[in-house]
C-alpha positions as CSV (number, residue, x, y, z in Angstrom):
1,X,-13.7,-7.7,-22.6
2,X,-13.5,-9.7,-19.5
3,X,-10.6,-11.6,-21.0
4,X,-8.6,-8.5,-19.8
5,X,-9.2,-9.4,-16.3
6,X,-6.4,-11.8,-15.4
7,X,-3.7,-10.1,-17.7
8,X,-2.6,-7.9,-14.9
9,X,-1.9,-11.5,-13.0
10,X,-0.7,-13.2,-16.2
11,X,1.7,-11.0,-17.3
12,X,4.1,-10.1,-14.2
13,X,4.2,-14.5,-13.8
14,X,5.4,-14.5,-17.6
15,X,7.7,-11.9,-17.5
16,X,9.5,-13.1,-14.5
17,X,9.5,-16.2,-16.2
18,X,11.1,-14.7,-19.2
19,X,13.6,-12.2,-17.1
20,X,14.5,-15.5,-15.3
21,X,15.7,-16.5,-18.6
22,X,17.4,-13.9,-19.4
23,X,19.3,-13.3,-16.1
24,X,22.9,-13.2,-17.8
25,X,21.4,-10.2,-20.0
26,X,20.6,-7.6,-18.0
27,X,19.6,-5.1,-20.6
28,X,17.2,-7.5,-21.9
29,X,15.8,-8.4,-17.9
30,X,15.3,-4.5,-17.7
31,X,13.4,-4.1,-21.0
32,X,10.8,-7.0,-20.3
33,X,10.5,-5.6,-16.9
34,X,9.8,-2.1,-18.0
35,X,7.6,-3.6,-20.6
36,X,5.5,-5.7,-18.7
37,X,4.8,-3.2,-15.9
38,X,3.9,-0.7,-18.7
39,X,1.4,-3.2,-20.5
40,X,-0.1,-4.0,-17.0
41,X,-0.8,0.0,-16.1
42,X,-2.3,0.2,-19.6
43,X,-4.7,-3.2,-18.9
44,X,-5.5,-1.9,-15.1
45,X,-6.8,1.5,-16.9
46,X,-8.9,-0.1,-19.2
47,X,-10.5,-2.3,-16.6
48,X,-10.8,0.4,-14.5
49,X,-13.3,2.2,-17.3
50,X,-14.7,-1.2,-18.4
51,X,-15.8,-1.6,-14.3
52,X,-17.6,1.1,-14.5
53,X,-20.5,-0.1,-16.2
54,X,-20.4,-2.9,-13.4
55,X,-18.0,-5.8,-11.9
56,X,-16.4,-8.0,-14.7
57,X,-16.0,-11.6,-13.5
58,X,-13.6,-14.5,-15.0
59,X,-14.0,-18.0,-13.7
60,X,-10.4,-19.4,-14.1
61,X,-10.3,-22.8,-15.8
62,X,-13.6,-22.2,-17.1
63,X,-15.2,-23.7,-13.8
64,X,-17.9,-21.3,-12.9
65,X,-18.2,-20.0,-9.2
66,X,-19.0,-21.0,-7.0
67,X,-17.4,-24.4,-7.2
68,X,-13.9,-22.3,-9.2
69,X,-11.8,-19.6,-8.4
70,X,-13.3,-16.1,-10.2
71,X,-11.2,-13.0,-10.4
72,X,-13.4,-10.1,-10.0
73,X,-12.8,-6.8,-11.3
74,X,-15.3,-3.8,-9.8
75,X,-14.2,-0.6,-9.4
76,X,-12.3,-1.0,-5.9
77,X,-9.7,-3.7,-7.6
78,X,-9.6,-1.3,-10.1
79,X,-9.0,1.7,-8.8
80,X,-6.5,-0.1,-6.8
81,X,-4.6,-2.0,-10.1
82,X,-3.9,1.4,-11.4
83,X,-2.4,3.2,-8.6
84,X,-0.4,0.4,-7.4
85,X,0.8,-0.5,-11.1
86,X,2.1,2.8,-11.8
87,X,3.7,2.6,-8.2
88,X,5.6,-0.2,-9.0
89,X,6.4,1.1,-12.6
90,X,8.2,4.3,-11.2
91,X,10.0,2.2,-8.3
92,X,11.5,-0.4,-11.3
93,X,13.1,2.7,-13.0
94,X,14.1,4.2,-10.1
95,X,16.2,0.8,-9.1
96,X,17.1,1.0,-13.0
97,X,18.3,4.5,-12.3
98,X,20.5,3.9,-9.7
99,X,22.1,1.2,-11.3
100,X,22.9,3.4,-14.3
101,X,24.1,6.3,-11.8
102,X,26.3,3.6,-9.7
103,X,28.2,2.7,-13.1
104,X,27.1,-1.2,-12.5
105,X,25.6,-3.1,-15.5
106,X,24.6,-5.8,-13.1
107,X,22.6,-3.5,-10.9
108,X,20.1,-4.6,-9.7
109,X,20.8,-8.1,-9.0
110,X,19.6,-10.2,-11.6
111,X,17.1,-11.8,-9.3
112,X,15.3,-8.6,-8.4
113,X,13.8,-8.3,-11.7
114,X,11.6,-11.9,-11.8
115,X,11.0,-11.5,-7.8
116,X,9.9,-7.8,-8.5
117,X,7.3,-8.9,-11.2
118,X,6.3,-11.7,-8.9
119,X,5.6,-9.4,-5.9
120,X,3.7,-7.2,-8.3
121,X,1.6,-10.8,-9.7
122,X,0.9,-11.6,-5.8
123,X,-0.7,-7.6,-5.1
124,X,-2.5,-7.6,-8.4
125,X,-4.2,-11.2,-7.8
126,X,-4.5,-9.9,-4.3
127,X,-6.9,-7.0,-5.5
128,X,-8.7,-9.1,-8.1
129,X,-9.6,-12.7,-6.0
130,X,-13.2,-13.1,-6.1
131,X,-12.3,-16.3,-3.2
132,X,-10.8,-15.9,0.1
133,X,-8.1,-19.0,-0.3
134,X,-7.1,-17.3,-3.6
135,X,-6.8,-14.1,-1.5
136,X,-4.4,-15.8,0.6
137,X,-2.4,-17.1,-2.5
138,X,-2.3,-13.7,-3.2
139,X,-0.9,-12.8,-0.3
140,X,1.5,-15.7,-0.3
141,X,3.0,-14.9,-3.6
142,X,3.8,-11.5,-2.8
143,X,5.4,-11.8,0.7
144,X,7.7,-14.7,-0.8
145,X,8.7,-12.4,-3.2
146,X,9.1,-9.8,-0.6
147,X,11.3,-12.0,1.6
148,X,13.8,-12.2,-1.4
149,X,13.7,-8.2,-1.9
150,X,13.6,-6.9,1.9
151,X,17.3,-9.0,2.1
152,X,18.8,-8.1,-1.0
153,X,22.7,-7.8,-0.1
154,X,22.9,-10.1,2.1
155,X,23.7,-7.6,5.2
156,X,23.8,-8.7,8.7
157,X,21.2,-6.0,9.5
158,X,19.0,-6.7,6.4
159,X,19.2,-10.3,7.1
160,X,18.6,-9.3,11.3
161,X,15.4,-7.5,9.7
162,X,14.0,-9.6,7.4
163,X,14.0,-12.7,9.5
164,X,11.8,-10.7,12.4
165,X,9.7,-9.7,8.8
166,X,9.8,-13.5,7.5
167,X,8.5,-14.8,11.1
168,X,5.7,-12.5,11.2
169,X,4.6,-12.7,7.8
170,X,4.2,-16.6,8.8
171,X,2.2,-16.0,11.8
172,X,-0.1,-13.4,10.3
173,X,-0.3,-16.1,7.2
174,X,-0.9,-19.4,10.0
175,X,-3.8,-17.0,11.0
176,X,-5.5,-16.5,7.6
177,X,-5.1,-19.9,6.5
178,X,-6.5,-21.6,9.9
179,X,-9.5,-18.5,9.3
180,X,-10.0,-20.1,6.2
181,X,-10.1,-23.5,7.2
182,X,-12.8,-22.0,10.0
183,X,-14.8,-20.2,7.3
184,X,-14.8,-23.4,5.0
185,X,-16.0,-25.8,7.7
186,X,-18.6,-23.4,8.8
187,X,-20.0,-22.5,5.1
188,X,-19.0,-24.9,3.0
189,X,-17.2,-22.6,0.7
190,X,-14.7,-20.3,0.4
191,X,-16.4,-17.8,-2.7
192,X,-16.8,-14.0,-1.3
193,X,-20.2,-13.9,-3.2
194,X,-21.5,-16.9,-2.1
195,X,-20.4,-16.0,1.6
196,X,-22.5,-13.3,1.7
197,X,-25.5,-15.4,2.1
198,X,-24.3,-18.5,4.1
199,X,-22.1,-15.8,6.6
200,X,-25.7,-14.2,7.6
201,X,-27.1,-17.7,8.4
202,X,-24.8,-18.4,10.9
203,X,-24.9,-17.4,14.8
204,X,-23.8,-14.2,15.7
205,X,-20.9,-15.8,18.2
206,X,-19.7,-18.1,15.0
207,X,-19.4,-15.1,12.7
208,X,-17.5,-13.0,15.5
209,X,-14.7,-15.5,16.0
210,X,-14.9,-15.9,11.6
211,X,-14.5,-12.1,11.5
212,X,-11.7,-11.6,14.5
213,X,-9.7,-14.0,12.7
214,X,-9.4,-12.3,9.8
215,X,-9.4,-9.1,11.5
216,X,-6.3,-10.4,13.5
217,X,-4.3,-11.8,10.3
218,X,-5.0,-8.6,8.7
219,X,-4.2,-6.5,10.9
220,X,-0.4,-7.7,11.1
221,X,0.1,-7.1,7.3
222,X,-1.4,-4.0,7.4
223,X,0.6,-2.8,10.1
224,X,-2.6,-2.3,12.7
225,X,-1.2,-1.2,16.4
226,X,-0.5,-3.1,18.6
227,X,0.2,-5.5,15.9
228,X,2.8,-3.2,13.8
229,X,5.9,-3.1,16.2
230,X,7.7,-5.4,13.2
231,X,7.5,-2.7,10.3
232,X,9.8,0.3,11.5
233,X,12.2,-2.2,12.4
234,X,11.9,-4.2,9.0
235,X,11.4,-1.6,5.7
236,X,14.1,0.6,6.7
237,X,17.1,-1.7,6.1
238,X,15.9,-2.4,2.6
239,X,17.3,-1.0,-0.4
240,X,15.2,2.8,-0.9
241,X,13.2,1.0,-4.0
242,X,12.5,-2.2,-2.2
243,X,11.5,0.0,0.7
244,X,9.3,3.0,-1.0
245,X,7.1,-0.1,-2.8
246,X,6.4,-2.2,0.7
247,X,5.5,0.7,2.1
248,X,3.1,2.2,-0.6
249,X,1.7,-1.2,-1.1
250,X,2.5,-4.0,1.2
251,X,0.0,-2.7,4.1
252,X,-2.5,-1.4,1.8
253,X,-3.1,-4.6,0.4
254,X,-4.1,-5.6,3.7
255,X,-5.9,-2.4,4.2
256,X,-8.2,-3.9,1.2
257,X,-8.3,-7.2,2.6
258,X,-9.9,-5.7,5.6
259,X,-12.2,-3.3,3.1
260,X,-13.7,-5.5,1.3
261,X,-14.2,-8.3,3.9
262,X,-16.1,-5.9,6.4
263,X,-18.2,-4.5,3.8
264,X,-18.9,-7.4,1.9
265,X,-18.6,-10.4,4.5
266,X,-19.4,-8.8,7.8
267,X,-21.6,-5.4,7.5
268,X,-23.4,-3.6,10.1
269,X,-20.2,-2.3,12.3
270,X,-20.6,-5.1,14.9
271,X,-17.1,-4.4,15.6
272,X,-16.6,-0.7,14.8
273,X,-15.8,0.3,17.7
274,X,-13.0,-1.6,18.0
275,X,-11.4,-0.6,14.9
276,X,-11.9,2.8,15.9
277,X,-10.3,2.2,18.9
278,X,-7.6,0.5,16.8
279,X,-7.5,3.3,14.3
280,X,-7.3,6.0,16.9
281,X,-4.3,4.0,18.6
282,X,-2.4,3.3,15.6
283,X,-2.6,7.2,14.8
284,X,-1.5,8.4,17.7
285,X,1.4,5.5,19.0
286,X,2.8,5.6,15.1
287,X,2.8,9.5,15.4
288,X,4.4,9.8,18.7
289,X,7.3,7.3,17.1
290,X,7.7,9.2,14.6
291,X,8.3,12.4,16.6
292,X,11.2,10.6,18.2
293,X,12.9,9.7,15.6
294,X,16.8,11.1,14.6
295,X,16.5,8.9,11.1
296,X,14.4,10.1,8.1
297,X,13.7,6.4,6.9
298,X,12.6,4.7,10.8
299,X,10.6,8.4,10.6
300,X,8.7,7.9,7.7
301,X,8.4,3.8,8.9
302,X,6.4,5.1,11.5
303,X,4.2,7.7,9.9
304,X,3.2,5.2,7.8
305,X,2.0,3.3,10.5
306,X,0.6,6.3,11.9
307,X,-1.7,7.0,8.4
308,X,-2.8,3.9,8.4
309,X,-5.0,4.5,11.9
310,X,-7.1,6.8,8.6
311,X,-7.6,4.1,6.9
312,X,-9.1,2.1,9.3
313,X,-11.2,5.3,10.7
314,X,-13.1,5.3,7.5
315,X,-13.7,1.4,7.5
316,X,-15.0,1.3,10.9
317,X,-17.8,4.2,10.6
318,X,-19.1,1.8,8.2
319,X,-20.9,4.4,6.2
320,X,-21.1,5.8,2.4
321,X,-18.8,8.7,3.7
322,X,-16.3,7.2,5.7
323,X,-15.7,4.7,3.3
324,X,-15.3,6.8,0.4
325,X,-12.8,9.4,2.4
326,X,-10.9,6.1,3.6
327,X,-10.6,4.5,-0.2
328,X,-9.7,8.2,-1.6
329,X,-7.0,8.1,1.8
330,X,-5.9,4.8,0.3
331,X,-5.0,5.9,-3.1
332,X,-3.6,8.7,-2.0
333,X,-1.5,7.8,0.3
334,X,0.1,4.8,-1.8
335,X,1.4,7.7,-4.0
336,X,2.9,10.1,-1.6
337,X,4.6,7.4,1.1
338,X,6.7,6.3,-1.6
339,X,7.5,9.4,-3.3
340,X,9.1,10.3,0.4
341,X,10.9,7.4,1.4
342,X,12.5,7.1,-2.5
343,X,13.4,10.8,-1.7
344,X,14.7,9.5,1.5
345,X,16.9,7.7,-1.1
346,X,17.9,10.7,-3.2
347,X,18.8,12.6,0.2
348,X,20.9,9.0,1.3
349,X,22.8,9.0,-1.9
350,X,23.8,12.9,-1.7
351,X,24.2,13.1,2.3
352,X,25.8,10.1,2.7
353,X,23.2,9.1,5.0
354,X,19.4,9.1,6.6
355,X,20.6,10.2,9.8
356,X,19.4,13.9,10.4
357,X,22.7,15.0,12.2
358,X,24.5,13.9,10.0
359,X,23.0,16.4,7.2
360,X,22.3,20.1,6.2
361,X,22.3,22.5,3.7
362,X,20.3,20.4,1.3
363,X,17.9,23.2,-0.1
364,X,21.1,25.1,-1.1
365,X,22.9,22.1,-2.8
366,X,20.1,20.2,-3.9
367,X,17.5,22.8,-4.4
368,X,15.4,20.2,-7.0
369,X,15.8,17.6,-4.3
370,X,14.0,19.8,-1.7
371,X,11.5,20.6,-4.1
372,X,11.3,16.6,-4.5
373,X,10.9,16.1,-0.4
374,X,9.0,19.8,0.2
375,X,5.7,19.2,-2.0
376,X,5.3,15.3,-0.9
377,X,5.8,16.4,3.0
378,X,3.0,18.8,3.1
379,X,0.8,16.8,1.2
380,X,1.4,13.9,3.7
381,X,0.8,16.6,6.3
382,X,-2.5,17.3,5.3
383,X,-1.9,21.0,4.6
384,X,-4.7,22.8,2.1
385,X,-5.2,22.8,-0.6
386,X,-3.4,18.9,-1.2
387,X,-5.3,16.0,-1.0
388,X,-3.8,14.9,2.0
389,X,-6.2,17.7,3.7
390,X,-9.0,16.9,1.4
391,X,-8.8,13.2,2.3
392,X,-8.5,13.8,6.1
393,X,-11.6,16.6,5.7
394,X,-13.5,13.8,4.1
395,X,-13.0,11.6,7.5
396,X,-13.3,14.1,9.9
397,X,-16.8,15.0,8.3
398,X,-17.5,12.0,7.9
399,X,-16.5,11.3,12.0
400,X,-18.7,14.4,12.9
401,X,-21.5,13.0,11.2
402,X,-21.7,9.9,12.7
403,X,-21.6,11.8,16.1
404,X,-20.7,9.4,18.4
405,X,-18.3,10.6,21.5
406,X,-16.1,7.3,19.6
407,X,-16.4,9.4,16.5
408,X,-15.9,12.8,17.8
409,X,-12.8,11.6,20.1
410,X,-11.3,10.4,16.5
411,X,-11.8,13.3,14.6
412,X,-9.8,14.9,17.3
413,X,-7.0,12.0,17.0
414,X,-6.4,12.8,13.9
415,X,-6.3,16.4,13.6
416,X,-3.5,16.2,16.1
417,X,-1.6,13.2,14.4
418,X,-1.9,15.7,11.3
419,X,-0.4,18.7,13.5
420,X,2.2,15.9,14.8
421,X,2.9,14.7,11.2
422,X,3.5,18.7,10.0
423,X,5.7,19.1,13.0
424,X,8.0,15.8,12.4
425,X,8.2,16.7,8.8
426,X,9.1,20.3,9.0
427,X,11.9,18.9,11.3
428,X,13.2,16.8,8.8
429,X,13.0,20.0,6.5
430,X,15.0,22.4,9.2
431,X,17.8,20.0,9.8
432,X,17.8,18.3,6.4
433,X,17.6,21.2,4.2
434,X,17.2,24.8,5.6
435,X,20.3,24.3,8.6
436,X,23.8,25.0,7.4
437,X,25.5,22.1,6.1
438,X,27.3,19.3,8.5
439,X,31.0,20.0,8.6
440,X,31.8,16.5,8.4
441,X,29.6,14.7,6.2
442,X,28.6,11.0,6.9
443,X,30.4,10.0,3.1
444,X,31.2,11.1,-0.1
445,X,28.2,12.2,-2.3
446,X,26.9,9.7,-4.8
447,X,25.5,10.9,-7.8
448,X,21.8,10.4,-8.5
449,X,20.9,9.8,-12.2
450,X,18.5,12.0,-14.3
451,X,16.0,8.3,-14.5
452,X,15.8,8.5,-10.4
453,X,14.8,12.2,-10.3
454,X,12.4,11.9,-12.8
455,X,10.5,9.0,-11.8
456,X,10.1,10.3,-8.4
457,X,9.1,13.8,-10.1
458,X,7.0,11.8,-11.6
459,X,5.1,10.8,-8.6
460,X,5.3,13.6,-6.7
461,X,3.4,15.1,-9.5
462,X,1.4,12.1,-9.7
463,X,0.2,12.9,-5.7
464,X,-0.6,16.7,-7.1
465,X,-2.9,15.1,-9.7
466,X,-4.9,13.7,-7.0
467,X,-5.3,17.4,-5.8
468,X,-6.6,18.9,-9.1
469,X,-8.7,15.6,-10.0
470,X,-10.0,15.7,-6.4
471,X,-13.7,16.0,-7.4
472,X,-14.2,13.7,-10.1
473,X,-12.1,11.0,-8.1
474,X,-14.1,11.4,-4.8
475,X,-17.4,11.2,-7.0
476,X,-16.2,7.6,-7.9
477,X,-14.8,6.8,-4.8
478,X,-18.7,7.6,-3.6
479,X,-19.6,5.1,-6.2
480,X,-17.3,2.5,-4.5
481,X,-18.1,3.1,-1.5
482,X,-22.3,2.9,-2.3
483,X,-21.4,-0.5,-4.4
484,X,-19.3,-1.7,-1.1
485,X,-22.2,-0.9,1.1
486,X,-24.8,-2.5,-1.0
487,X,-23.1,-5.7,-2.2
488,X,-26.0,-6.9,-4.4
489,X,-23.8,-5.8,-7.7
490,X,-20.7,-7.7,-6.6
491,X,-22.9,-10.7,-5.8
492,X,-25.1,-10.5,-9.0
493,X,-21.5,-10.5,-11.1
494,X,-20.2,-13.6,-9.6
495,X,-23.7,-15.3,-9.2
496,X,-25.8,-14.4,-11.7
């Protein structure tokens, strides 16, 4: 069955293709969109069960690693293709949706359909490159895509935005590719498998600068502080969609970048520290941001640069348990970041605006909608029994049993970014939706259409699943995380 294993790359590059086609027909673009993101969630799930009885490896062109590119499909990439497919499936209806409840056929712009398949063919080949310069492709594919959908409109404050978005995106990029070139003329190739034994021949001061590089260009797409000033001043102007799916999957993509290179390219924790150091600073910088925001959307921008601090916690206690807690953080956070921030749509479209005193009253007009926002925002928050708080239990046990003062002093940073995230949501919830409504509202209500509340009903029940499926997922999740840690199955795939 390893022939499944490049369809979920194949198929968004063919659709595009097609919907590129067919950009006079915009019925027909949103049909082969639909389709192919449906056929891609349906591929991911059976490679996520096939993976289970070990990695599945295609050698594209038929060249065999490790002189070709392989695509390599464990149960990390897996896990990974299925949450981020049905992500993007429930944002493409949602942008569907509002077309239909704006009254424009031509909504959205025939271009967002092939660019949004692309973006989806650049995260998917992300999660499945078996080589690092076909990681950067991956990489490459998606942000040019994204560079299209972050200035959709052509406003002067989207097009302020995505230029400061375009120019770091480049740097972080210049970064990976002269890592690459590094890695390359230290090793003499540029296979993740192979890597693994060449990377452990070199000196320790090679393999530090080898790893800072990449640490450095991932950090910026994943939004790592002090590298992550660009992102609440970037996703907000977006479109809600094109916002809700950079910020679900964007910086988790680098996230994974950084998970599978430490744990299969660099192990040990020579630099855990510092990305606990990192991780702690992120939580608490994005936090404090967020607290001082009046705007739900720059609000959100920052807690997810806040949450990301627990992703990188996990990676850099470099065991079994922190890694599993950080990959079960991973998943669940791509879910319930962009439930919020296309709720933060819904409450635009029937407020008028973002702005927090510039709305009220929502829980009385819009009682479904602040069932939409309430469930999300306490599941972000960490608050029992959602899996939020069984994610962040899993790190902080994991922290406490490591039991360095590092460790201890993290486990401390993030029970109060968790405390700090309750208290900036349940402000949005006070003067959002339990205050009496603004006298004079920001604009006239625009009606949201029965497609946009479902599909974000759809995820927000989609982040509860993870709460009622929290023990079988964190037993695989342990899996990962032991396969991560002991790299001989990945390696045995590739190099038989």
């Amino acid at each position: 069955m390893t022939w499944l294993v490049p369809l979920p790359v194949v198929m968004p590059l063919l659709g595009a293709a097609a919907t590129l086609l067919m950009f006079r027909r915009p019925r027909v673009q949103r049909a082969i969109s639909v389709s192919v993101l449906t056929a891609t969630l349906v591929v991911s799930a059976a490679l996520l069960v096939l993976a289970a009885g070990g990695p599945l490896v295609v050698a594209v062109g038929g060249w065999p690693a490790p002189l070709g590119i392989v695509l390599v499909a464990d149960q990390l990439a897996t896990l990974m293709l299925v949450v981020s497919s049905a992500v993007t499936l429930c944002v493409l209806l949602y942008s569907i949706g509002q077309g239909g409840a704006d009254g424009d056929e031509e909504h959205p712009l025939s271009v967002y359909h092939p660019t949004y398949l692309i973006l989806t063919a650049g995260v998917t080949n992300a999660f499945l490159s078996g080589d690092l310069f076909n990681l950067y492709v991956g990489f490459e594919i998606l942000l040019a895509a994204s560079y299209v959908l972050i200035t959709l409109g052509g406003t002067e404050t989207r097009i302020r935005a995505g230029t400061t978005y375009v120019v770091v995106s480049l740097l972080s990029s210049v970064i990976f590719l002269a890592g690459i070139g590094l890695i390359y003329a230290a090793t003499g190739t540029l296979n993740m498998a192979q890597l693994v034994e060449r990377l452990d021949a070199l000196p320790d001061g090679v393999r530090l600068v080898l790893q800072g590089m990449l640490l450095l260009a991932f950090g910026i797409k994943a939004a790592i502080f002090p590298l992550s000033a660009w992102l609440p001043d970037s996703y907000p102007t977006a479109p809600a969609p094109v916002t809700a799916v950079f910020a679900g999957l964007l910086t988790k993509v680098g996230v994974y970048a950084i998970i599978r290179t430490e744990t299969l390219l660099f192990p040990g924790g020579r630099v855990a520290d510092l990305l606990m150091v990192a991780a702690l600073s992120t939580m608490v910088v994005g936090i404090l941001g967020a607290v001082a925001q009046s705007d739900i959307k720059r609000l959100l921008s920052f807690t997810l640069v806040s949450h990301i601090g627990y992703l990188l916690f996990g990676v850099g206690l470099a065991s079994r348990a922190g890694l599993s807690a950080a990959v079960f953080y991973t998943l669940h956070h791509i879910v319930v970041q962009t439930t919020l921030l296309l709720v933060a749509g819904l409450v635009e479209r029937r407020g008028g605006s973002t702005a927090l005193d510039r709305l009220g009253g929502l829980a009385r007009t819009a009682p479904v909608l602040a069932v939409l926002f309430l469930l999300p925002a306490l599941n972000l928050a960490g608050i029992p029994p959602f899996s939020g708080f069984l994610g962040k239990l899993g790190l902080i046990q994991a922290g406490a049993g490591e039991g360095s003062a590092l460790a201890w002093l993290l486990v401390a940073g993030s029970a109060v970014t968790s405390l700090l995230t309750l208290y900036a949501l349940a402000r949005v919830w006070n003067l959002a939706f339990w205050r009496t409504p603004a006298t004079d509202p920001a604009a006239a209500p625009l009606r949201s259409s029965r497609l946009m509340v479902t599909s974000t009903a759809v995820l927000v029940v989609a982040g509860m699943l993870f709460t009622v499926a929290a023990g079988p997922l964190y037993a695989l999740t342990d899996t990962v995380a032991a396969d991560l840690l002991a790299r001989s199955p990945y390696v045995r795939a590739v190099l038989p």
